[in-house]
C-alpha positions as CSV (number, residue, x, y, z in Angstrom):
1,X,0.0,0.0,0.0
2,X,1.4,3.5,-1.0
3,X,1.4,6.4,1.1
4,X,-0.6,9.4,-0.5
5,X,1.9,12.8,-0.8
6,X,-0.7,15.1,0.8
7,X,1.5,18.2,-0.2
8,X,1.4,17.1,-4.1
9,X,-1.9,16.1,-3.5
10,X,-3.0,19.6,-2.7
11,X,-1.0,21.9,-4.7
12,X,-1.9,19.6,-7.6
13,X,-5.4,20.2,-7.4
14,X,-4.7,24.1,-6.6
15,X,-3.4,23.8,-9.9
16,X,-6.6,22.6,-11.7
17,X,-8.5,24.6,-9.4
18,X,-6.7,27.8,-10.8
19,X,-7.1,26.8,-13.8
20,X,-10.8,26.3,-14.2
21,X,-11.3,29.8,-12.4
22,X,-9.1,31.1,-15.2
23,X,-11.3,29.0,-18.2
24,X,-14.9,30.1,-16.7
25,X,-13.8,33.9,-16.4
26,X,-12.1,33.6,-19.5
27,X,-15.0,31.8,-21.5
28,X,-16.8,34.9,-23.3
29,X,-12.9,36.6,-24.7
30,X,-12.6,35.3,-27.9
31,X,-10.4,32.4,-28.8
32,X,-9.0,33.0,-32.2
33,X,-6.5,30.7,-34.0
34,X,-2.6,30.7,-33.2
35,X,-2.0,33.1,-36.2
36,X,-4.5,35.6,-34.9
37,X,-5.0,34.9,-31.3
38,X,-7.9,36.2,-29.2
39,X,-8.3,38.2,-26.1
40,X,-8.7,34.8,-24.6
41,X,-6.2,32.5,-26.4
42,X,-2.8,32.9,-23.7
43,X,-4.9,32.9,-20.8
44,X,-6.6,29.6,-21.7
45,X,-3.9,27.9,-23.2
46,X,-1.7,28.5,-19.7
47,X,-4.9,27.4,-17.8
48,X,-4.9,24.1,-20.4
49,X,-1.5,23.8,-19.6
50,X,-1.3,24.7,-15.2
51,X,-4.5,22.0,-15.6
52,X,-2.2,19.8,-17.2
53,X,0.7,19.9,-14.2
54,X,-1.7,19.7,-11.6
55,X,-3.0,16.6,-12.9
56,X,0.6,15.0,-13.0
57,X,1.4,16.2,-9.6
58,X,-2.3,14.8,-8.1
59,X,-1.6,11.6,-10.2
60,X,2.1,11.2,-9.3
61,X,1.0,11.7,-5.3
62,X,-1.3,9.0,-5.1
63,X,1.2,6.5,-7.4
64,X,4.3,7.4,-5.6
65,X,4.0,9.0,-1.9
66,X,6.8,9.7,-0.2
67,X,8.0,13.6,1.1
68,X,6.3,15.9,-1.6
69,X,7.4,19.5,-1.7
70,X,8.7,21.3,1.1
71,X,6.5,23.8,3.4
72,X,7.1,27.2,2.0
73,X,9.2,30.3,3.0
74,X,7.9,33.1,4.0
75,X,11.0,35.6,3.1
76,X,11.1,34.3,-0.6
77,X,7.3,34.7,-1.2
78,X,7.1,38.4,0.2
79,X,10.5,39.3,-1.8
80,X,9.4,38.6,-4.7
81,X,5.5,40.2,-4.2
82,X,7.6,43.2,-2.6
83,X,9.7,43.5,-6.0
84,X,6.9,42.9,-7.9
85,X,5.1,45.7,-6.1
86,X,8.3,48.4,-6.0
87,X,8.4,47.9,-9.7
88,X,4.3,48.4,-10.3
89,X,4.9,51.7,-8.0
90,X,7.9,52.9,-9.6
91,X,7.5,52.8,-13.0
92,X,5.5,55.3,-14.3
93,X,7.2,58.4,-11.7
94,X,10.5,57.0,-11.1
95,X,11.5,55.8,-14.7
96,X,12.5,52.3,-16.0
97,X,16.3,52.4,-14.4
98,X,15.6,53.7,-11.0
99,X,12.1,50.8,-11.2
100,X,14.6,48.0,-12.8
101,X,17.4,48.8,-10.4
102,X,15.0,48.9,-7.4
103,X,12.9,45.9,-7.9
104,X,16.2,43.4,-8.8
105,X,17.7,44.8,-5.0
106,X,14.8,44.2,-3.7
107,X,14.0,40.7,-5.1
108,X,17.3,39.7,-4.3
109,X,16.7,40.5,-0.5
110,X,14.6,37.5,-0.9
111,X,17.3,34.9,-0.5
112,X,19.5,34.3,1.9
113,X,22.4,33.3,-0.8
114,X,22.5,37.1,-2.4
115,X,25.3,39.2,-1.6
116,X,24.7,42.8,-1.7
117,X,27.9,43.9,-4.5
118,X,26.6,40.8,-7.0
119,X,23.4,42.1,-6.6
120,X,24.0,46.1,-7.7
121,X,25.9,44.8,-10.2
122,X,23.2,42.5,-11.3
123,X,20.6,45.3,-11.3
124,X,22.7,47.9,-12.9
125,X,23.3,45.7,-15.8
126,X,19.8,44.4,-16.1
127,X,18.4,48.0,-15.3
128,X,20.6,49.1,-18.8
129,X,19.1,45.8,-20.9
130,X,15.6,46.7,-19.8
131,X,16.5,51.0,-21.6
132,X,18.3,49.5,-24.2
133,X,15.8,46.9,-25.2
134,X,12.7,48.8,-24.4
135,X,13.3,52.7,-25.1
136,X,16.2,52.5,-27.8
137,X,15.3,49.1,-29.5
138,X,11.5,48.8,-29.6
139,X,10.9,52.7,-29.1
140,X,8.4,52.1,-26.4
141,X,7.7,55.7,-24.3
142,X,8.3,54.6,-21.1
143,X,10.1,56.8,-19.0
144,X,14.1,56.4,-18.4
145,X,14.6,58.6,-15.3
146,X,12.6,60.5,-12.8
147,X,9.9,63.4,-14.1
148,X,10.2,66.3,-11.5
């Protein structure tokens, strides 16, 4: 007799869960084809597809057992949300390098493992990919530095 992974269990049907909620509010966008893809095509197809892992995790629980996945971290979880968050306040007043700089410190305060110097050197770099590839390369009009 196997042992049923509770924790795979669970987040495999949060999975499908999430995903029907994401196919019934999605049900009246239009669809469209791969070549002309509807309001509603890349939120279903995800949903199709976070369906599809949830089923392998809820299957693979009850055929193997065992640990399953460890209990989550707080720190990570509120990093990342935090970073997430910096950058969605930042943006539009501070400018995409002060908002890309920011949110990569910030994100990186969500490990332990980080060190401070790798991580400005990180954001400085990926703060000048995000200008180059967004103002100079597509010509988006996003703001670079602060408006006073």
């Amino acid at each position: 007799m196997t042992r049923i992974n509770w924790p795979d269990l669970l987040f495999g049907l949060f999975l499908c869960v999430v995903a029907a909620v994401v196919l019934v509010a999605t049900r009246k966008l239009s669809f469209g084809s791969p070549a002309d893809m509807g309001a509603g095509f890349m939120p279903r197809v995800l949903a199709i597809g976070a369906a599809g892992f949830g089923l392998v995790f809820a299957l693979r629980s009850l055929a193997i057992g065992g640990e399953g996945i460890e209990a989550p971290k707080l720190r990570p979880i509120l990093g990342v949300l935090a970073a997430v968050a910096i950058f969605a306040l930042l943006a539009a007043k501070a400018g995409l390098a002060v908002a890309g700089f920011a949110t990569v410190v910030v994100a990186g305060l969500a490990s332990r493992e980080t060190r401070l110097r790798e991580t400005v050197v990180f954001a400085v770099g990926l703060s000048a990919a995000a200008v180059i590839l967004f103002v100079l390369l597509l010509d988006l009009p996003v703001p670079v530095w602060p408006r006073f």
